[in-house]
MIDOSE-1310 file (N, C-alpha, C; in nm, 2 decimals, decimal comma, always signed):
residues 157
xxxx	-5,26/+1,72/-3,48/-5,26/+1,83/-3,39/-5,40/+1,89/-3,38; -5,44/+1,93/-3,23/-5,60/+2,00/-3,24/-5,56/+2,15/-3,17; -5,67/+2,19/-3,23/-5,72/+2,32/-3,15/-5,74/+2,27/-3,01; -5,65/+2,39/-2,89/-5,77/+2,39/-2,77/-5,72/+2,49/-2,71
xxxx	-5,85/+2,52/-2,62/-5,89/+2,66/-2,60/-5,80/+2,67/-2,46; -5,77/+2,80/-2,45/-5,71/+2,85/-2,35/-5,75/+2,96/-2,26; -5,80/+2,95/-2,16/-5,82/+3,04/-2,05/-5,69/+3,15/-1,96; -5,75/+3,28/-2,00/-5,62/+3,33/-1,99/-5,66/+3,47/-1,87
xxxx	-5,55/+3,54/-1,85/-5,55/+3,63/-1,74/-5,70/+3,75/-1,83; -5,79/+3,83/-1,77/-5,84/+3,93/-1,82/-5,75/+4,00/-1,90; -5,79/+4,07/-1,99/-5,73/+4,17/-2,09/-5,56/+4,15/-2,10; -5,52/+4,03/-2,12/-5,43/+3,96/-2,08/-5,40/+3,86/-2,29
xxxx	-5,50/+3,90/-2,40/-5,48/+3,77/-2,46/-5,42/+3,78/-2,56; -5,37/+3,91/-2,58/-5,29/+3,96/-2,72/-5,16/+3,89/-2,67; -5,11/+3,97/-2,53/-5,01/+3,93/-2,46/-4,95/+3,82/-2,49; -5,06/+3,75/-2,40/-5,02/+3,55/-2,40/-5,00/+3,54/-2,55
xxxx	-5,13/+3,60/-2,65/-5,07/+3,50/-2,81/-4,88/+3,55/-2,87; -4,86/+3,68/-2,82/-4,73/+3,70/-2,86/-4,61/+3,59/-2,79; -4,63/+3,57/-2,65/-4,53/+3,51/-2,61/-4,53/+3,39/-2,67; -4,64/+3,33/-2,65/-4,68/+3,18/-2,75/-4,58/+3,14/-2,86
xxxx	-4,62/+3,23/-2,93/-4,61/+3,29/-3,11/-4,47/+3,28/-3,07; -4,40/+3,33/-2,97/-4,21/+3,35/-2,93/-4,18/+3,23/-2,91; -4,27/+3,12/-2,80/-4,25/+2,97/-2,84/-4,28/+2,88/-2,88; -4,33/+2,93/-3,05/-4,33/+2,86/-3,14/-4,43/+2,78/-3,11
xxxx	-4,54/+2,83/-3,07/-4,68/+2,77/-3,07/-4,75/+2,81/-3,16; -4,81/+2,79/-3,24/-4,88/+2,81/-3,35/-5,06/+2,85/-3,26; -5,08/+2,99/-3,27/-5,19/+3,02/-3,19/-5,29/+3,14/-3,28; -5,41/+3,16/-3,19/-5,54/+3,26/-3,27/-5,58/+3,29/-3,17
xxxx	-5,57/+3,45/-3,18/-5,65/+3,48/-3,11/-5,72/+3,60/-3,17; -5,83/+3,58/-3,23/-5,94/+3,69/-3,29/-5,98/+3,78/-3,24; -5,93/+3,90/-3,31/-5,92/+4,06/-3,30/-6,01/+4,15/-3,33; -6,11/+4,18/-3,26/-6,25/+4,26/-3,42/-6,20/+4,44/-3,40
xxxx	-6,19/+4,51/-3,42/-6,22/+4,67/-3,45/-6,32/+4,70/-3,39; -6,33/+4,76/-3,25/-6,41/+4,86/-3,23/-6,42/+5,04/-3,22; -6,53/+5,07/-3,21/-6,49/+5,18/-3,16/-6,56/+5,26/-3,01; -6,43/+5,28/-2,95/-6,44/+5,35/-2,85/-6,47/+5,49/-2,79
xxxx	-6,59/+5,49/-2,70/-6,67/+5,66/-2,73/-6,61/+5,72/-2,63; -6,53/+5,84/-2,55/-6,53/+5,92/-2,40/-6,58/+6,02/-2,45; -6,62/+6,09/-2,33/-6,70/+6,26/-2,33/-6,57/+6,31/-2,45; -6,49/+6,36/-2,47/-6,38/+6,42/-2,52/-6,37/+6,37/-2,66
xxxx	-6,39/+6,20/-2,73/-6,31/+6,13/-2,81/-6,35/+6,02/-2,89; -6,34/+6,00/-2,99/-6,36/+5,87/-3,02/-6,23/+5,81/-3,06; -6,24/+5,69/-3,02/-6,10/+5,57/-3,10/-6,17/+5,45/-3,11; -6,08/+5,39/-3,23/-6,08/+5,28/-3,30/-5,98/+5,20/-3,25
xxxx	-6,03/+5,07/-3,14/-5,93/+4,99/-3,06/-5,91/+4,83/-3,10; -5,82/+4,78/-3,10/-5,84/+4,62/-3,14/-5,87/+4,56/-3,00; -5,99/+4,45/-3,00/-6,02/+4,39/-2,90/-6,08/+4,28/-2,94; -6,03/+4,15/-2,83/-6,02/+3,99/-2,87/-6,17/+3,95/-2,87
xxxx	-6,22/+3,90/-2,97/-6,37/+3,88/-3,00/-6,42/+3,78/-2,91; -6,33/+3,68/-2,83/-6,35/+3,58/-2,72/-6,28/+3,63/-2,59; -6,31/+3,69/-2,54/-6,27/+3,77/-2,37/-6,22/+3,69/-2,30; -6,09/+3,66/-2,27/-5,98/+3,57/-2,18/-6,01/+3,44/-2,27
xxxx	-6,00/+3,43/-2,38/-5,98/+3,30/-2,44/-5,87/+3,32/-2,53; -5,75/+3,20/-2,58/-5,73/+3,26/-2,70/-5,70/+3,08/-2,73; -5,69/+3,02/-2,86/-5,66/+2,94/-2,91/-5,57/+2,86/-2,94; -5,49/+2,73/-2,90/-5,37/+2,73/-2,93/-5,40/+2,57/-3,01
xxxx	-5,31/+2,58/-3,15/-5,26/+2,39/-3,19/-5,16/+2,36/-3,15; -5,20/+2,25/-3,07/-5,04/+2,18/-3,10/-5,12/+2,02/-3,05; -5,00/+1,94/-3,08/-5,01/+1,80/-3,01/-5,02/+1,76/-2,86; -5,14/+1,69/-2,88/-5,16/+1,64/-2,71/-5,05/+1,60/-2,58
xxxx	-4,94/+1,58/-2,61/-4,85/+1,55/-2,55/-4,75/+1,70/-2,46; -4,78/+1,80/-2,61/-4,77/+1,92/-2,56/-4,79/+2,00/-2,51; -4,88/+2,00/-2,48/-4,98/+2,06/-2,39/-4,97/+2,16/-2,27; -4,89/+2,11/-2,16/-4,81/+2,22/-2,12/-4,74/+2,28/-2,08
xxxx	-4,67/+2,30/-2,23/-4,59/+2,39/-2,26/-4,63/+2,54/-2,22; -4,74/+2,60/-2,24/-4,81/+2,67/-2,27/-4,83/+2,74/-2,14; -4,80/+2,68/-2,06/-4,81/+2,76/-1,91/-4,67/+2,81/-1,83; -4,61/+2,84/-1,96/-4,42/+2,88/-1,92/-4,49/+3,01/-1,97
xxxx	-4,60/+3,03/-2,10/-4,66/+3,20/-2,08/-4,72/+3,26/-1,95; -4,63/+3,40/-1,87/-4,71/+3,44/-1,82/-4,88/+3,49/-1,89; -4,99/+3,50/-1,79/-5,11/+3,51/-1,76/-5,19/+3,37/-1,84; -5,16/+3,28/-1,84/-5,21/+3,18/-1,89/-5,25/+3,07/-1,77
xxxx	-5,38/+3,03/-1,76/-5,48/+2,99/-1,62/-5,48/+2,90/-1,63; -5,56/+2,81/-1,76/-5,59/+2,68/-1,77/-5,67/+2,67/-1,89; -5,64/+2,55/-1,93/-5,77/+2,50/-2,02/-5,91/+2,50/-2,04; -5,94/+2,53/-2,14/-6,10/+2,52/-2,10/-6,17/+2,35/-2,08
xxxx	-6,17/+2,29/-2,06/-6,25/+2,16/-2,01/-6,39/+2,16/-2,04; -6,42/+2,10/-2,15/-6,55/+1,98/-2,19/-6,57/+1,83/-2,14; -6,66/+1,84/-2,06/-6,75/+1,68/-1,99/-6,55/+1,60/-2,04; -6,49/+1,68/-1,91/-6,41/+1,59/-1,84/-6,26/+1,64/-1,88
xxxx	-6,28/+1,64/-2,01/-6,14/+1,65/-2,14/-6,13/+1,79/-2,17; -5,98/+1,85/-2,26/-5,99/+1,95/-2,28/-6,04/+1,99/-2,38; -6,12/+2,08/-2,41/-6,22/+2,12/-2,54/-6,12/+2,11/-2,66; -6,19/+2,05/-2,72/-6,13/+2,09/-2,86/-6,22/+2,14/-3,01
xxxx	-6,12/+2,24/-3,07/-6,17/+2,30/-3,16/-6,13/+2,26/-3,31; -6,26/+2,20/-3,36/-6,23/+2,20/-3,51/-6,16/+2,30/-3,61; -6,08/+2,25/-3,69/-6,04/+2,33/-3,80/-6,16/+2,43/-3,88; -6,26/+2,36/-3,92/-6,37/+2,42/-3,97/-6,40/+2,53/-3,89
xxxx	-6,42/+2,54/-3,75/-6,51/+2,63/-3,65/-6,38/+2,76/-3,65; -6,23/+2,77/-3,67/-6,15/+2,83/-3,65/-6,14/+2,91/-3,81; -6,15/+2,81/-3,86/-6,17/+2,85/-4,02/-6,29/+2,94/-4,05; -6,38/+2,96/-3,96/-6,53/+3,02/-4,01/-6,51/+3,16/-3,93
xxxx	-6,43/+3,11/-3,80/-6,43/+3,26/-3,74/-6,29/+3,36/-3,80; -6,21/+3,31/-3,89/-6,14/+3,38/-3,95/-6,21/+3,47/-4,09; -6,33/+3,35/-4,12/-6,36/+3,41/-4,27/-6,51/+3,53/-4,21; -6,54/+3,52/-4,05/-6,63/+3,57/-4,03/-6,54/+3,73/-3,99
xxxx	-6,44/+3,74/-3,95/-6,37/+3,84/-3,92/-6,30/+3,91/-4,05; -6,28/+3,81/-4,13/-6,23/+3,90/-4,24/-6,40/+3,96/-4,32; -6,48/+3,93/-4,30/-6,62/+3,96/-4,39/-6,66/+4,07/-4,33; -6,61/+4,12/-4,20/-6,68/+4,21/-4,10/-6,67/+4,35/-4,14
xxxx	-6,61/+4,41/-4,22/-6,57/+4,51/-4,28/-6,66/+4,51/-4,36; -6,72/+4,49/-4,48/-6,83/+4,45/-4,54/-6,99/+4,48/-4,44; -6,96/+4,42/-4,35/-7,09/+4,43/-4,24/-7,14/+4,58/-4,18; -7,04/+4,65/-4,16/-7,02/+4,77/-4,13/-7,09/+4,86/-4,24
xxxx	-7,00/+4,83/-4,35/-7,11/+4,90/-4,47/-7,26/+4,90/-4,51; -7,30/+4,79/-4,47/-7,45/+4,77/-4,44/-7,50/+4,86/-4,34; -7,43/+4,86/-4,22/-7,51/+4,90/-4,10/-7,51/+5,03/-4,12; -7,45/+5,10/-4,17/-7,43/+5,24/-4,18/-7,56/+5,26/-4,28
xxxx	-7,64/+5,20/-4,38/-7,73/+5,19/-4,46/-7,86/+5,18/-4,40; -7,86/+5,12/-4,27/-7,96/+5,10/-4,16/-8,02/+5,26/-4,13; -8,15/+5,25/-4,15/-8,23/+5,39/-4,10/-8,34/+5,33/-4,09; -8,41/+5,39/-3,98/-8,56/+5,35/-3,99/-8,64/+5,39/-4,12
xxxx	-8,70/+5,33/-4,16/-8,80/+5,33/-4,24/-8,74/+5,23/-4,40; -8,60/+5,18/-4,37/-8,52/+5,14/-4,47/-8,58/+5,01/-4,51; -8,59/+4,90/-4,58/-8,60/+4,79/-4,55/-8,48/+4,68/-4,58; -8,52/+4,56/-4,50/-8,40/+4,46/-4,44/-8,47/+4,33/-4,45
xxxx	-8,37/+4,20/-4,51/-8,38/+4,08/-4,52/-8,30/+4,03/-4,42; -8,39/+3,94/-4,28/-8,32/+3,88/-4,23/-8,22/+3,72/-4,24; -8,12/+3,77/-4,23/-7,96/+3,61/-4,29/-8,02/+3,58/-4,22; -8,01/+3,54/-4,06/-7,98/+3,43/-3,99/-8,06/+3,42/-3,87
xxxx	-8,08/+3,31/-3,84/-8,24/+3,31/-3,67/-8,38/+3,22/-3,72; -8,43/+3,24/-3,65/-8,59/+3,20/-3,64/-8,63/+3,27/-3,78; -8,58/+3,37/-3,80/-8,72/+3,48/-3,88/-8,59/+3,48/-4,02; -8,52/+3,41/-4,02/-8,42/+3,37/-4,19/-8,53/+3,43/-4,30
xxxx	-8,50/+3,49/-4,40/-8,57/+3,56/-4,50/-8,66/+3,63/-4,51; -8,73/+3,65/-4,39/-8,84/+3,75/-4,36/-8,78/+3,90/-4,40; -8,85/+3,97/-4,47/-8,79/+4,10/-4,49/-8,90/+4,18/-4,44; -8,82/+4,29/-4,39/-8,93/+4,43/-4,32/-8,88/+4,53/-4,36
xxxx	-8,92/+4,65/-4,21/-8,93/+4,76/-4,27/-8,87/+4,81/-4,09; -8,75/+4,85/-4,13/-8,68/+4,89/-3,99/-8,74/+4,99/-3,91; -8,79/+4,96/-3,76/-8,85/+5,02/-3,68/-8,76/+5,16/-3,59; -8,67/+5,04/-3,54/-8,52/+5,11/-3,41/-8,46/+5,03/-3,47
xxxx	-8,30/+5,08/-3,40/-8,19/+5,05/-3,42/-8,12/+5,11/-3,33; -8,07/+5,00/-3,21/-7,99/+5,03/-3,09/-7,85/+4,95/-3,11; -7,76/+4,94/-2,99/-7,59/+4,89/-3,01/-7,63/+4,76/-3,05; -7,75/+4,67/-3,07/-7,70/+4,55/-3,04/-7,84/+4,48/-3,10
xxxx	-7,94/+4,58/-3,12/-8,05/+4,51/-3,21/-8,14/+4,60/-3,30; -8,25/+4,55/-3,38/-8,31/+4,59/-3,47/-8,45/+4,51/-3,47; -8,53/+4,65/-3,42/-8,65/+4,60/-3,45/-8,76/+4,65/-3,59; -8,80/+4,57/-3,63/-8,89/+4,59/-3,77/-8,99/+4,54/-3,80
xxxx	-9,08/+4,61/-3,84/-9,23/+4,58/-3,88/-9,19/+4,43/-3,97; -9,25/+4,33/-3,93/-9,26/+4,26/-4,04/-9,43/+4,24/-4,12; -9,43/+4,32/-4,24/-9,53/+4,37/-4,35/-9,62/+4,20/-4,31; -9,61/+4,10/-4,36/-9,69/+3,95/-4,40/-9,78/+3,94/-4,25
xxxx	-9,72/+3,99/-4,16/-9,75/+3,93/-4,03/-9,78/+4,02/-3,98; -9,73/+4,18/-4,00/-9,83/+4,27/-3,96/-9,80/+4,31/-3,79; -9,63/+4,29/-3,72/-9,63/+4,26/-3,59/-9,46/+4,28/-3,62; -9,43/+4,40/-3,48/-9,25/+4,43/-3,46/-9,19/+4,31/-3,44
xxxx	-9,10/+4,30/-3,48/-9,00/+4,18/-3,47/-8,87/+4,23/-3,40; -8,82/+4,19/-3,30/-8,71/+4,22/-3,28/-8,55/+4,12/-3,28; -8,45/+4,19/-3,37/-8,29/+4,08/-3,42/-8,22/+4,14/-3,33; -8,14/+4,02/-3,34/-7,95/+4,09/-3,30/-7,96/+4,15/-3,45
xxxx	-7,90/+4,24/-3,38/-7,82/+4,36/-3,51/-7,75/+4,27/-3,62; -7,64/+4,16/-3,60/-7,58/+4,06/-3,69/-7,64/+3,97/-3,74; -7,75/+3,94/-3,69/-7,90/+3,85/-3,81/-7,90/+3,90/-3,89; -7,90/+4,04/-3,94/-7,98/+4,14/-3,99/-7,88/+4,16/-4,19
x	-7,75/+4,17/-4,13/-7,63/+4,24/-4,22/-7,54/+4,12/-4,24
């Protein structure tokens, strides 16, 4: 049995995985926690970390089945064939989603003037000295080189 990916209606993928899940499709569809701001409000919403995608295993013969779910489009298609997803890459985005809580704790630690070792990218181990900090990056003096650097925010934590 493989992973493959499924193209699904917009804001449509919780949906599709429940009905799935009803016929006994063994499916993933990755959930992260955000939070949501209005003039009025904040909330903490679940929303699918892959936007109109969601995951399904089963055997190639079965295939589709999966279109007896309403909002469910099509396959995603790789050079011809339907994509398929390794156990490892489904396995990594589960252990990356359960670690994310963890990640959070860090970022709340983030202030300018703090300093930070970057995990992951071009600039892997470089440590600085946090400049800014916006929704989605982090820029920082890096001290050796003497020049702002700018990360995804998730290099960083």
């Amino acid at each position: 049995m493989s992973w493959f990916v499924l193209c699904v209606k917009a804001q449509q993928e919780k949906k599709v995985a429940d009905v799935l899940r009803k016929m006994n499709v063994e499916v993933y569809c990755p959930m992260i926690q955000e939070t949501k701001v209005w003039s009025d409000r904040k909330k903490v919403v679940e929303t699918p970390l892959f936007k109109s995608y969601v995951f399904v295993k089963l055997e190639e013969k079965y295939r589709g089945i999966v279109f007896g779910a309403p909002g469910v489009i099509r396959y995603l298609f790789y050079l011809g064939k339907p994509a398929v997803v390794r156990d490892e890459e489904i396995w990594n985005i589960k252990k990356w989603i359960a670690d994310d809580g963890k990640d959070l704790d860090k970022l709340s630690q983030l202030i300018p003037g703090s300093e930070i070792v970057v995990q992951n990218g071009l600039l892997k181990d470089h440590k600085g000295v946090v400049y800014w900090i916006n929704k989605n990056n982090v820029a920082f003096l890096l001290k050796e080189m003497g020049v702002v650097a700018q990360v995804k925010l998730r290099d960083v934590v």
